[in-house]
C-alpha positions in Angstrom: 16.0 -0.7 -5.7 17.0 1.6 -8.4 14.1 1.3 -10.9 10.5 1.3 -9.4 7.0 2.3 -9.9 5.5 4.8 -7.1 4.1 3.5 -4.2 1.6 4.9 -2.2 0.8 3.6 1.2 -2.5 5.2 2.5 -2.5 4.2 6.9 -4.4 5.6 9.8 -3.1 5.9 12.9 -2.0 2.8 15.6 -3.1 0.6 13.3 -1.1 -2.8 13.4 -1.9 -3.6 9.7 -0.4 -0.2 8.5 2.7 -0.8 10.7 3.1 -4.4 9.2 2.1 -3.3 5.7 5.0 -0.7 6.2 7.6 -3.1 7.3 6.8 -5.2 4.9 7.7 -2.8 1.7 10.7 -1.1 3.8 12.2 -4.6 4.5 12.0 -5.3 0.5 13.8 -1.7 0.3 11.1 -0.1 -2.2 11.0 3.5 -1.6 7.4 4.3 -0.7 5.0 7.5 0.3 3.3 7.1 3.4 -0.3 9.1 3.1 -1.9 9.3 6.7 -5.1 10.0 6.7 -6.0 10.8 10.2 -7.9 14.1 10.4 -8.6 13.4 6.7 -12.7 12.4 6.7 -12.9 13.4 2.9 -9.9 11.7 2.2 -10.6 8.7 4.5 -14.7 8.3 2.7 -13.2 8.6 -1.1 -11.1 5.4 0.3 -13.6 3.5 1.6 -15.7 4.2 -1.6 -13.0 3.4 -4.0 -11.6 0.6 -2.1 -14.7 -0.8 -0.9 -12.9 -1.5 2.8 -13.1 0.5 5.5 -10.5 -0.5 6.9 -6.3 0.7 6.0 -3.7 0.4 5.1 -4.1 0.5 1.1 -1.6 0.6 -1.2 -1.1 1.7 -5.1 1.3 1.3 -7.2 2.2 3.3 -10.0 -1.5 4.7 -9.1 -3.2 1.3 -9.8 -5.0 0.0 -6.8 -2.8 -2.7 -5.0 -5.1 -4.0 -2.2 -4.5 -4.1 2.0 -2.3 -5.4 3.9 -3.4 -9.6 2.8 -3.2 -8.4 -0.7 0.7 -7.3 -0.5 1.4 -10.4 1.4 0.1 -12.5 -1.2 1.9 -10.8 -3.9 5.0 -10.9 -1.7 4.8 -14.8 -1.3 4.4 -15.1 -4.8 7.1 -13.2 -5.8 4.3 -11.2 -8.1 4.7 -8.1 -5.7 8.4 -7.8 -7.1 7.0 -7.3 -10.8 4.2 -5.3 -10.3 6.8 -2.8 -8.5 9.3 -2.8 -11.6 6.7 -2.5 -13.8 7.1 -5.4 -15.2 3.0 -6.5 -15.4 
C-alpha cells in the first residue's frame, strides 16, 4: 500500500492477540510499527489509563486510538479498517 496513515501497534510479549492483531495488518500489507512494551511499566500504566484495558495489543492510527485486537477485526469485516488507514475518515 503506497499511501497510508501511521500505524502503531503497541503488544506485550507471547501474547496470542498481539500475534493475531499483527497478522492481521501484515496480511492486508499496511506497513506498521510494532511498540513492545515489555520491561516498559510507565509505558504499559499510561496504556492502561488511556485505553481503559489492561490488556494488548492496541493500535493507533495516524495517532488516533484504534482499539484491540476485536476492534481491528471489526473494522476489517466492514471494510472500514481500509479507510481509516488511507485517511479517508
Amino acid at each position: 500500500m503506497i499511501n497510508q496513515q501511521e500505524i502503531q501497534l503497541y503488544v506485550s510479549h507471547r501474547s496470542w492477540r498481539c500475534w493475531r492483531t499483527r497478522r492481521l495488518l501484515a496480511r492486508r500489507g499496511y506497513r506498521f510499527e510494532v511498540v513492545d512494551t515489555r520491561g516498559d511499566s510507565q509505558l504499559r500504566s499510561w496504556l492502561a489509563h488511556f485505553s481503559g484495558r489492561k490488556t494488548l495489543p492496541y493500535v493507533f492510527i495516524d495517532h488516533r486510538p484504534v482499539g484491540g485486537l476485536g476492534e481491528i477485526s471489526s473494522l476489517e469485516r466492514s471494510g472500514a479498517l481500509e479507510y481509516l488507514v488511507r485517511g479517508e475518515v
